[in-house]
N, CA, C and O atoms as a Tripos MOL2 file, in Angstrom:
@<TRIPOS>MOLECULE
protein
  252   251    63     0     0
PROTEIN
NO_CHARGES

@<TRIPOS>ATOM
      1 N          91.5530   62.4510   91.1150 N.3       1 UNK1
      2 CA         90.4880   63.1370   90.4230 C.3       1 UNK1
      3 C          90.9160   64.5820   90.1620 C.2       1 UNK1
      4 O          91.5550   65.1740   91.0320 O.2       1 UNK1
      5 N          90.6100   65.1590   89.0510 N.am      2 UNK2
      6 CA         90.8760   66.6140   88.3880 C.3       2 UNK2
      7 C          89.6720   66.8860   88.3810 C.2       2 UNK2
      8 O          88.6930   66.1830   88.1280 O.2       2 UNK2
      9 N          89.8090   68.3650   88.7850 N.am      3 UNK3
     10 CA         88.6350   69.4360   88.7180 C.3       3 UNK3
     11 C          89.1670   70.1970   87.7220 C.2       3 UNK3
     12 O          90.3890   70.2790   87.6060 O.2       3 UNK3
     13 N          88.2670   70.8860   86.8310 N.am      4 UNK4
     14 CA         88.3120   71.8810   85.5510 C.3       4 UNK4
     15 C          87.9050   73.2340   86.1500 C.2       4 UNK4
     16 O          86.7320   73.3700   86.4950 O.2       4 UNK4
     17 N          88.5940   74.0390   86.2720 N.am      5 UNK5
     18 CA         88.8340   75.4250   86.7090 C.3       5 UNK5
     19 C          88.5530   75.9450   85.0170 C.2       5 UNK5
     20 O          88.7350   75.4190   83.9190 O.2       5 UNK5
     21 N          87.9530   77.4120   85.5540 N.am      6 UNK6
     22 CA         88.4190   78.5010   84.2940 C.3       6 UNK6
     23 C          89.1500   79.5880   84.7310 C.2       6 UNK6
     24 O          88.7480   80.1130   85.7700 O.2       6 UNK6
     25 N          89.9870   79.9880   84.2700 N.am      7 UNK7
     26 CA         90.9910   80.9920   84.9190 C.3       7 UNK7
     27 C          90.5100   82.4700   84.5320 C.2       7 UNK7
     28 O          89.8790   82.7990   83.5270 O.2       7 UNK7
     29 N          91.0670   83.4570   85.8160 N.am      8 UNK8
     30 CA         90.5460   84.7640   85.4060 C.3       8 UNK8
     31 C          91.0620   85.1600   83.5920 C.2       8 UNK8
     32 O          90.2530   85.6780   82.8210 O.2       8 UNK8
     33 N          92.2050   84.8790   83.2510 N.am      9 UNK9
     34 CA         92.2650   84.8470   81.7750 C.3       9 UNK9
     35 C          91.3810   84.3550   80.5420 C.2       9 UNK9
     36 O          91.2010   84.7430   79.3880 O.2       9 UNK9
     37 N          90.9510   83.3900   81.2850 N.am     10 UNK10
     38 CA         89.2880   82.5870   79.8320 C.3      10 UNK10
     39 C          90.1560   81.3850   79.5000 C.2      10 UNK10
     40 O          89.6910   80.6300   78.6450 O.2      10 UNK10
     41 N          91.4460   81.0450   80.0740 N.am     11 UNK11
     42 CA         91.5670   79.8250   79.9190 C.3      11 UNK11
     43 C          90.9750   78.1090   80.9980 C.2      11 UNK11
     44 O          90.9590   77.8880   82.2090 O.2      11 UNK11
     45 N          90.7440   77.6060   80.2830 N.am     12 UNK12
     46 CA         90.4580   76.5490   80.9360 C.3      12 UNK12
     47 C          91.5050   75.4540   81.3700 C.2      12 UNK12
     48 O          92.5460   75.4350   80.7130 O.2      12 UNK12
     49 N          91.3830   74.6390   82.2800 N.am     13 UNK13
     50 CA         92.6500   73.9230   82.9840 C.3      13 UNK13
     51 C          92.1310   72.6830   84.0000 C.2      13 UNK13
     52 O          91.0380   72.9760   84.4860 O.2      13 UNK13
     53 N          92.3940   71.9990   84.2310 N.am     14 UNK14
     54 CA         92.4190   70.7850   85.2690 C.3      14 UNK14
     55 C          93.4660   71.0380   86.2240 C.2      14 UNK14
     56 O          94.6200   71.2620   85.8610 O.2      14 UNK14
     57 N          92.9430   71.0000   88.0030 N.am     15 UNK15
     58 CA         93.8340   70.8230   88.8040 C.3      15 UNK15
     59 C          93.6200   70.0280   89.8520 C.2      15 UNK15
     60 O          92.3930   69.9330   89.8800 O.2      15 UNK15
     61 N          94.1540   69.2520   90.9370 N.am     16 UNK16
     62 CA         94.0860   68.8310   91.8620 C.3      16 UNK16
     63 C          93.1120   69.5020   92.7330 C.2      16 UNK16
     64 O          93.1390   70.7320   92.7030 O.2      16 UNK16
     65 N          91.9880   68.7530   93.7460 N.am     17 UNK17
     66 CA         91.3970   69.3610   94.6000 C.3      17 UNK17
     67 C          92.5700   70.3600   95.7840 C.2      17 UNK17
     68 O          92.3140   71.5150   96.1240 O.2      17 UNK17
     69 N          93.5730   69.7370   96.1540 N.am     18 UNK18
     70 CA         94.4150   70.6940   97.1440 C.3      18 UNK18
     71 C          94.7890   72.0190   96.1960 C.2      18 UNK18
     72 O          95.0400   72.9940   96.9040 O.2      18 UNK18
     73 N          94.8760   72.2590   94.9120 N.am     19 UNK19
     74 CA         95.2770   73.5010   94.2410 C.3      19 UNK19
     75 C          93.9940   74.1340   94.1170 C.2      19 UNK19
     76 O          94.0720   75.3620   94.0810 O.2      19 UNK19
     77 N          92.6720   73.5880   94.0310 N.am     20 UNK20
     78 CA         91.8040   74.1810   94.2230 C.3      20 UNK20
     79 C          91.5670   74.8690   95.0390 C.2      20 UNK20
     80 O          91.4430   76.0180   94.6130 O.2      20 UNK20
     81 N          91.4050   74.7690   96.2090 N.am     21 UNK21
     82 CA         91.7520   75.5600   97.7520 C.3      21 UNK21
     83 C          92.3750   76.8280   97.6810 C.2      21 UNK21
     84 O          92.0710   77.9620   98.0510 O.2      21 UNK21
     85 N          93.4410   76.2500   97.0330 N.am     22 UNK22
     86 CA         94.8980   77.4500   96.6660 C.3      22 UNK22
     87 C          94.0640   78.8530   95.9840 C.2      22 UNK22
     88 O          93.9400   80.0410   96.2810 O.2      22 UNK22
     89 N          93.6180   77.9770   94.9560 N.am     23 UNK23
     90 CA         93.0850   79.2490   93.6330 C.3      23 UNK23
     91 C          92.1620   79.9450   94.2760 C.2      23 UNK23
     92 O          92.4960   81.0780   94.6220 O.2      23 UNK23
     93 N          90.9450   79.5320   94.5700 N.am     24 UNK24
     94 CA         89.8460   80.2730   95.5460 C.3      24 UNK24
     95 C          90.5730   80.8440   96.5260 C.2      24 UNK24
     96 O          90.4410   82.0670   96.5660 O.2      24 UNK24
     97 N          91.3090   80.3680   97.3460 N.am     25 UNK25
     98 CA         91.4720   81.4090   98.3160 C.3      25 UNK25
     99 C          92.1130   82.9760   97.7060 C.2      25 UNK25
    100 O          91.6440   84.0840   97.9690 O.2      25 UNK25
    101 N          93.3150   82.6760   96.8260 N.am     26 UNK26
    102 CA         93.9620   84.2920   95.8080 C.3      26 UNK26
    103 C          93.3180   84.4760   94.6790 C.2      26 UNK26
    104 O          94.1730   84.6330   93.8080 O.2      26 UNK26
    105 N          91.9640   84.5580   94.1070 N.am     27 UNK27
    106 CA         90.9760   84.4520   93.8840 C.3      27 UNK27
    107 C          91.6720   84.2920   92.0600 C.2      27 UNK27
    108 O          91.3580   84.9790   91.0880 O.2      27 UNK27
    109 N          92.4990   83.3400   92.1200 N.am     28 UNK28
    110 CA         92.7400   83.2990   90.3550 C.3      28 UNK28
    111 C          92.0480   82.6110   89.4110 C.2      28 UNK28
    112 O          92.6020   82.4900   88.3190 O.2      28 UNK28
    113 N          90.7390   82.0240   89.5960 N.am     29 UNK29
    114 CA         89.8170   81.7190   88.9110 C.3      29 UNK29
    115 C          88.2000   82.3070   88.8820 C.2      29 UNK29
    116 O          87.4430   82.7740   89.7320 O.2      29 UNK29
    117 N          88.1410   82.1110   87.9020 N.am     30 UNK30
    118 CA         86.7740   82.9140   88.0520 C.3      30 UNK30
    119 C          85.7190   81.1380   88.4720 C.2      30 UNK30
    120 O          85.2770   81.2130   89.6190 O.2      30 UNK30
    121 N          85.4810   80.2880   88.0360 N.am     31 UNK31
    122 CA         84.6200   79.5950   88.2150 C.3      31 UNK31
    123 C          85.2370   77.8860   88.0350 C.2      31 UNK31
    124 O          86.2410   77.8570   87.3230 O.2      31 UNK31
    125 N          84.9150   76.8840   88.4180 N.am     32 UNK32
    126 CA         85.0910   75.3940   88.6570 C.3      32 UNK32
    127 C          83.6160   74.4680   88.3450 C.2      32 UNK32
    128 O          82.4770   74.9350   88.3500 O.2      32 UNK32
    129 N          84.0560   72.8500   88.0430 N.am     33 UNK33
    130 CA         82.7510   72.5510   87.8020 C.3      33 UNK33
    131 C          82.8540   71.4300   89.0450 C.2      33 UNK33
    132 O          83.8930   70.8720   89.4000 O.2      33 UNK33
    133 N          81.4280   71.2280   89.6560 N.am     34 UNK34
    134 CA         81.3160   70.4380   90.2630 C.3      34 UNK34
    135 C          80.6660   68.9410   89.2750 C.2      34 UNK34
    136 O          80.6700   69.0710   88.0510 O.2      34 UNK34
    137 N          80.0970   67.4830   89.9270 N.am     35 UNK35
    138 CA         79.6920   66.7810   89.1590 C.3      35 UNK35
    139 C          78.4570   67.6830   88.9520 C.2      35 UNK35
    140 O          77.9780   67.6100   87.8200 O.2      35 UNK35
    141 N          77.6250   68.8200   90.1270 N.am     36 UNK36
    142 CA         76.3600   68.7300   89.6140 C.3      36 UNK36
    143 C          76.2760   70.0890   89.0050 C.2      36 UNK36
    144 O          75.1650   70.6170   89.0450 O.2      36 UNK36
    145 N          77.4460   70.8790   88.3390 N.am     37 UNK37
    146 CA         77.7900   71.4900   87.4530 C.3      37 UNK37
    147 C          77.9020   72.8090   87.8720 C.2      37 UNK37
    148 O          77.6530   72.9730   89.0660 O.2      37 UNK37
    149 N          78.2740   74.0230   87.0880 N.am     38 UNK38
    150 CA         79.3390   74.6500   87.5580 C.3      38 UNK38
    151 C          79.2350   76.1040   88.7680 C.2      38 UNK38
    152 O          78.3300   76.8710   89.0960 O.2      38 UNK38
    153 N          80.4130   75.9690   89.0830 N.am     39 UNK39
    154 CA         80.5930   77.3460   90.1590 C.3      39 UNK39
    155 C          81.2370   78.0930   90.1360 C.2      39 UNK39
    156 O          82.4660   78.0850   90.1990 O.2      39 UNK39
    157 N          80.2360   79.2260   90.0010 N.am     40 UNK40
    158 CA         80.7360   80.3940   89.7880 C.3      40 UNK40
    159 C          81.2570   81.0600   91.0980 C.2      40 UNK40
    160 O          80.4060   81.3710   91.9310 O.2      40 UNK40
    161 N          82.7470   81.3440   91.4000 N.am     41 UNK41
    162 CA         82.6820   82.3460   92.6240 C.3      41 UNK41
    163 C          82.0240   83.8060   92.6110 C.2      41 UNK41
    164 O          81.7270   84.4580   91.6100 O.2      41 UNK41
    165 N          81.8610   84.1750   93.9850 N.am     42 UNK42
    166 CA         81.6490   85.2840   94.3440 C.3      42 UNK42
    167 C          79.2850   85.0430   93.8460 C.2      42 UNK42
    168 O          78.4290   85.9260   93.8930 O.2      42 UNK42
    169 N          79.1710   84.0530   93.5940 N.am     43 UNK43
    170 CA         78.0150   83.7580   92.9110 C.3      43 UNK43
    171 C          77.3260   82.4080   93.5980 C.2      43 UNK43
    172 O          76.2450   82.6010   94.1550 O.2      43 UNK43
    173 N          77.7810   81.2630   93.6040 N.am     44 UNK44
    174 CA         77.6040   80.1600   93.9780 C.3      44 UNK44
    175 C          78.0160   79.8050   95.7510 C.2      44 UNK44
    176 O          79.1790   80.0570   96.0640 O.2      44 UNK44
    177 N          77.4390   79.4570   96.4360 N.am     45 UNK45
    178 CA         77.8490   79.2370   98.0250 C.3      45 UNK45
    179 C          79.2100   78.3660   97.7180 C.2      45 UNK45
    180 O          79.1290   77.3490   97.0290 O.2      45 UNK45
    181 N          80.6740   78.8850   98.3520 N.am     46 UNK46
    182 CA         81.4910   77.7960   98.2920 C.3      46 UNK46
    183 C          82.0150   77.8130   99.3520 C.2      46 UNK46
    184 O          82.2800   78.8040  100.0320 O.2      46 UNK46
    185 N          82.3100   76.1380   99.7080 N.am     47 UNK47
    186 CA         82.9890   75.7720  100.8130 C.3      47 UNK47
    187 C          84.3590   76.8950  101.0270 C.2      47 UNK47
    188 O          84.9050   77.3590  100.0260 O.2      47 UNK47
    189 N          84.9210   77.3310  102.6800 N.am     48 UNK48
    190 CA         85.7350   78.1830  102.6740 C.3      48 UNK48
    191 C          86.7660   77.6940  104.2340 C.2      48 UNK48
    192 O          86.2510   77.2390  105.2560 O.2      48 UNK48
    193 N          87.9930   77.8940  104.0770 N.am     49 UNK49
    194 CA         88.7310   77.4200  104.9580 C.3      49 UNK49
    195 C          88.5170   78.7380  106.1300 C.2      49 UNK49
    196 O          88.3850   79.8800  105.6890 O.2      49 UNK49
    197 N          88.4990   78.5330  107.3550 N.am     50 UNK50
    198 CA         88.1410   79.3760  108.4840 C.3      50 UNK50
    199 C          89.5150   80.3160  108.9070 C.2      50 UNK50
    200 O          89.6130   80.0560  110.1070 O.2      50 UNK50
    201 N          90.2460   80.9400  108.6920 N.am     51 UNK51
    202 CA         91.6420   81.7450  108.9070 C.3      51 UNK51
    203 C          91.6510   82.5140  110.0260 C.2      51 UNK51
    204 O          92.6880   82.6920  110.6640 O.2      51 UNK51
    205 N          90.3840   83.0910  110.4000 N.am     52 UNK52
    206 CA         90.5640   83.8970  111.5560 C.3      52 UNK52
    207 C          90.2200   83.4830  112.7100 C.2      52 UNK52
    208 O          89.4290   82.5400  112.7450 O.2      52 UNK52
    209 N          90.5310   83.8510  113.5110 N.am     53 UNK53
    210 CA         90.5800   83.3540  115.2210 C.3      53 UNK53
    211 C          89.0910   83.8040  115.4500 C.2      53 UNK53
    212 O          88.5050   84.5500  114.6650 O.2      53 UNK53
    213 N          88.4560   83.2180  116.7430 N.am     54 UNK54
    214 CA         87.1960   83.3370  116.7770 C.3      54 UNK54
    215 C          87.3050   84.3960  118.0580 C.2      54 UNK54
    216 O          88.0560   84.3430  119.0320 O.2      54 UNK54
    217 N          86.3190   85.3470  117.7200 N.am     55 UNK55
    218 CA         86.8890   86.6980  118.5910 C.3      55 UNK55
    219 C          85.8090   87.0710  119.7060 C.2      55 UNK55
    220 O          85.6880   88.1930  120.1980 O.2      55 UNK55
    221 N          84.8260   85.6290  120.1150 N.am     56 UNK56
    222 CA         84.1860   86.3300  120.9970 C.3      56 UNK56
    223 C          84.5810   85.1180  122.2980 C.2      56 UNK56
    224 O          85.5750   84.3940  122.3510 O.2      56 UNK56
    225 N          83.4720   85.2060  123.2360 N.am     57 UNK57
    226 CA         83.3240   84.9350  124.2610 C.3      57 UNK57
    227 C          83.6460   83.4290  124.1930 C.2      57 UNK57
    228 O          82.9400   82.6150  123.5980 O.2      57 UNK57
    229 N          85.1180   83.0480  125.0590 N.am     58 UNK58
    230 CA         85.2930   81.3520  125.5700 C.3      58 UNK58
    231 C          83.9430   80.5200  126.0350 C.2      58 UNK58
    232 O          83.4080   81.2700  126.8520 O.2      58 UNK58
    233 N          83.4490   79.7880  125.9550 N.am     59 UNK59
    234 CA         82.3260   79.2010  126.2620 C.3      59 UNK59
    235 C          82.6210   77.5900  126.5820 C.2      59 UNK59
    236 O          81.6940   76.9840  127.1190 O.2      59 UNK59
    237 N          83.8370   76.8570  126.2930 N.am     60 UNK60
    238 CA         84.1000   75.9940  126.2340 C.3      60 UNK60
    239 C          84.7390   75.6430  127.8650 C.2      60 UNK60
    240 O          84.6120   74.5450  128.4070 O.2      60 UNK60
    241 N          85.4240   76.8090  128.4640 N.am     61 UNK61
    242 CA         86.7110   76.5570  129.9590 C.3      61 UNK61
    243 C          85.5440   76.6100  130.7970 C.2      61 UNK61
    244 O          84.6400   77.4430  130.7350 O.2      61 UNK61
    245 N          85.6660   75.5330  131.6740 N.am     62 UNK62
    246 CA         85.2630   75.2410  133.0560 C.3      62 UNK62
    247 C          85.9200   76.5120  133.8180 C.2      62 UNK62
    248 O          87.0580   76.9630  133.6920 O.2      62 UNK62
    249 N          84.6850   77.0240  134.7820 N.am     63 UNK63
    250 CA         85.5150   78.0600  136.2500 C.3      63 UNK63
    251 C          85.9960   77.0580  137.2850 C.2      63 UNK63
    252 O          86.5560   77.4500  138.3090 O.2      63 UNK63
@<TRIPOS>BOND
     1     1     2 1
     2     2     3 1
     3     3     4 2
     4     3     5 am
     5     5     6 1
     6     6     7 1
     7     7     8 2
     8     7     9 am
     9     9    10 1
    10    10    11 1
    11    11    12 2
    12    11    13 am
    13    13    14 1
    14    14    15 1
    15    15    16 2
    16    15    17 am
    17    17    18 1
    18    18    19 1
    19    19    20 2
    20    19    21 am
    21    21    22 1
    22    22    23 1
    23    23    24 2
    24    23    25 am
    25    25    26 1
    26    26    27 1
    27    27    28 2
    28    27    29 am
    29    29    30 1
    30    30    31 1
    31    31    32 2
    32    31    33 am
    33    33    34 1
    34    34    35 1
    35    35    36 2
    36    35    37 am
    37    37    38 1
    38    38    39 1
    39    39    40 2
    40    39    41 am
    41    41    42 1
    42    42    43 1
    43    43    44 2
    44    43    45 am
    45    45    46 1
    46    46    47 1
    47    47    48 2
    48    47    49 am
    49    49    50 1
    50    50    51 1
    51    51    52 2
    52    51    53 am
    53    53    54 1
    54    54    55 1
    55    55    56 2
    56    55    57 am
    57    57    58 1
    58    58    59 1
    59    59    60 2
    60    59    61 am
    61    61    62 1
    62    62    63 1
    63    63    64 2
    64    63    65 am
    65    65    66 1
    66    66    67 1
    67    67    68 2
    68    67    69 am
    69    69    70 1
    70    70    71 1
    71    71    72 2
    72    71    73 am
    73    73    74 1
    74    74    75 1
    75    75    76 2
    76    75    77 am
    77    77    78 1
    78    78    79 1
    79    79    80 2
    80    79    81 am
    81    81    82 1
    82    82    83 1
    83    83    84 2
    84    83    85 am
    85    85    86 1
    86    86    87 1
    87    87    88 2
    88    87    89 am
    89    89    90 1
    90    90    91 1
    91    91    92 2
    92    91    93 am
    93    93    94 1
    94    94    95 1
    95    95    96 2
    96    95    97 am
    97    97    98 1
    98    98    99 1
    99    99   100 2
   100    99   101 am
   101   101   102 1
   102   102   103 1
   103   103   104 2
   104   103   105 am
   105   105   106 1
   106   106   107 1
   107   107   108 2
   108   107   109 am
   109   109   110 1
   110   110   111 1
   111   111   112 2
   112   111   113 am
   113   113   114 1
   114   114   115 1
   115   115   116 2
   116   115   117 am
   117   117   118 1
   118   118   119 1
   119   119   120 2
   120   119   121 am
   121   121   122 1
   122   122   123 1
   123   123   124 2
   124   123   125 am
   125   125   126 1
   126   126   127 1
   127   127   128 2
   128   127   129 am
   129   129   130 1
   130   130   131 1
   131   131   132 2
   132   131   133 am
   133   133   134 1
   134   134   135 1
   135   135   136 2
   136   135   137 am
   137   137   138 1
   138   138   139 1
   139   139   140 2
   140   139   141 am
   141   141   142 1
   142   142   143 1
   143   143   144 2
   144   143   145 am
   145   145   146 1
   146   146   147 1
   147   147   148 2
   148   147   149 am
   149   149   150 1
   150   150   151 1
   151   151   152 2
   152   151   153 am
   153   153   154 1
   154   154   155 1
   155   155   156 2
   156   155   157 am
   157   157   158 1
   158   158   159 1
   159   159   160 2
   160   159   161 am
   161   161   162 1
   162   162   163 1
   163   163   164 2
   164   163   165 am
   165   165   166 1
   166   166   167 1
   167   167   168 2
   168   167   169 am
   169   169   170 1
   170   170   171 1
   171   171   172 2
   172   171   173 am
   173   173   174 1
   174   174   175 1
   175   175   176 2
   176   175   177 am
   177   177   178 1
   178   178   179 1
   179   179   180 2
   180   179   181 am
   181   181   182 1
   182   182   183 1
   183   183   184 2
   184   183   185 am
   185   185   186 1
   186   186   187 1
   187   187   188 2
   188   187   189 am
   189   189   190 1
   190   190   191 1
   191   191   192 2
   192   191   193 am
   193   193   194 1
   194   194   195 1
   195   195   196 2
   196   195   197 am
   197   197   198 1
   198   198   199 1
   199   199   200 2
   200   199   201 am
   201   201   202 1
   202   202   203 1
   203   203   204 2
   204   203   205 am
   205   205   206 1
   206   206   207 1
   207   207   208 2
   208   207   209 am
   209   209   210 1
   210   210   211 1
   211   211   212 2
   212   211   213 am
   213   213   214 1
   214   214   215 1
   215   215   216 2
   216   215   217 am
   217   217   218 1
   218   218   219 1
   219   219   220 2
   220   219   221 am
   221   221   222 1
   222   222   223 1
   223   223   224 2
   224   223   225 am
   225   225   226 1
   226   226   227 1
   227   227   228 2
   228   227   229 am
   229   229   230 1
   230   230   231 1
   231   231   232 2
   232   231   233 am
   233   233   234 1
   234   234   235 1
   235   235   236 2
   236   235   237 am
   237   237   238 1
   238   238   239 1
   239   239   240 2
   240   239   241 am
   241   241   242 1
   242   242   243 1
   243   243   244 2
   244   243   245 am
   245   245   246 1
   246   246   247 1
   247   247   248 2
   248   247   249 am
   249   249   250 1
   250   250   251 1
   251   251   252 2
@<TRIPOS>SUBSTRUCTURE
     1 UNK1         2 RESIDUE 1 A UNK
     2 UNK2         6 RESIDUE 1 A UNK
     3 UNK3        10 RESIDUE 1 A UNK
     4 UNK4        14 RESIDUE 1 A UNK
     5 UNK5        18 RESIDUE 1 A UNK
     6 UNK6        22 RESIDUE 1 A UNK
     7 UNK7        26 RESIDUE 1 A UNK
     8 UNK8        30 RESIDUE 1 A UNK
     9 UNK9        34 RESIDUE 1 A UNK
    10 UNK10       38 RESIDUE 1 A UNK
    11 UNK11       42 RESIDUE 1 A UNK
    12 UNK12       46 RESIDUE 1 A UNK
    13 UNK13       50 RESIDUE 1 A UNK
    14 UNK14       54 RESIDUE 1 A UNK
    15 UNK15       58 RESIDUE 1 A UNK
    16 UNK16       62 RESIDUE 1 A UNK
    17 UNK17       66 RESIDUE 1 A UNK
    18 UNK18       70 RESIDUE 1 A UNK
    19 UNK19       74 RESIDUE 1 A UNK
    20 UNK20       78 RESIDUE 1 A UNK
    21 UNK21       82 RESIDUE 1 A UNK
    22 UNK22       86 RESIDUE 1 A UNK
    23 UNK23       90 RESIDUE 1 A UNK
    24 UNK24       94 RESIDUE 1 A UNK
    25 UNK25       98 RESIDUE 1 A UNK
    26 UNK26      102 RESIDUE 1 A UNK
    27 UNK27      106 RESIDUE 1 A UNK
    28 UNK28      110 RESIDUE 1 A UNK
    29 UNK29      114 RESIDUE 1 A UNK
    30 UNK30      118 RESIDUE 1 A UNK
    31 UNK31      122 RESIDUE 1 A UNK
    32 UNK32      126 RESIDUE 1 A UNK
    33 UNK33      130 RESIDUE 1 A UNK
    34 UNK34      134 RESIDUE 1 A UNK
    35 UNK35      138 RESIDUE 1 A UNK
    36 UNK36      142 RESIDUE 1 A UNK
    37 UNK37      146 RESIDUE 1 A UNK
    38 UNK38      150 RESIDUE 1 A UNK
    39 UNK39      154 RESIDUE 1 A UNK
    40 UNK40      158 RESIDUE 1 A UNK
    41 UNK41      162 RESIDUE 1 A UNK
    42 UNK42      166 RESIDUE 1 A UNK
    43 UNK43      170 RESIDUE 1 A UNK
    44 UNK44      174 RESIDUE 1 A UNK
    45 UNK45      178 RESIDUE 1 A UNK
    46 UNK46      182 RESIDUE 1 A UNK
    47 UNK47      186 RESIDUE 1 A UNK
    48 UNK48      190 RESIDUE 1 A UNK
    49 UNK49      194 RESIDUE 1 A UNK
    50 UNK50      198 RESIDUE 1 A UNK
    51 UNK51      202 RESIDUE 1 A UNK
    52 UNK52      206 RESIDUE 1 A UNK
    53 UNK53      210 RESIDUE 1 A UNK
    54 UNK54      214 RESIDUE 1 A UNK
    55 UNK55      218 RESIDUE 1 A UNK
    56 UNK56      222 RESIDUE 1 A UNK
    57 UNK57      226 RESIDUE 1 A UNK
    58 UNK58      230 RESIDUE 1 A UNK
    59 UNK59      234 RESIDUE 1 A UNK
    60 UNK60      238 RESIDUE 1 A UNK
    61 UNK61      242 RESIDUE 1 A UNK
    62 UNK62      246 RESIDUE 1 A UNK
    63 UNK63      250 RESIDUE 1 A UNK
């Protein structure tokens, strides 16, 4: 399946969901369409990969 990106240039394009990831994260598109139509970054809630370490309190280790 291809997703239709619009690029920060005003061109339009089809890419793989894994290049999608790519683009949002170095922010080279301005917007993508979903089936229930389109998303705008910086505008629309979008799913986001987690990069930073979680910086508070362990809660998980047994004493």
């Amino acid at each position: 399946m291809l997703v239709r990106i619009l690029r920060n240039k005003g061109n339009y394009d089809y890419v793989k969901p894994q290049m999608l990831d790519r683009l949002i994260e170095t922010e080279e598109i301005v917007s993508f369409y979903r089936t229930s139509g389109p998303v705008v970054l910086g505008v629309d809630p979008v799913r986001r990969t987690q990069t930073k370490a979680y910086a508070g309190d362990e809660r998980r280790l047994a004493d």
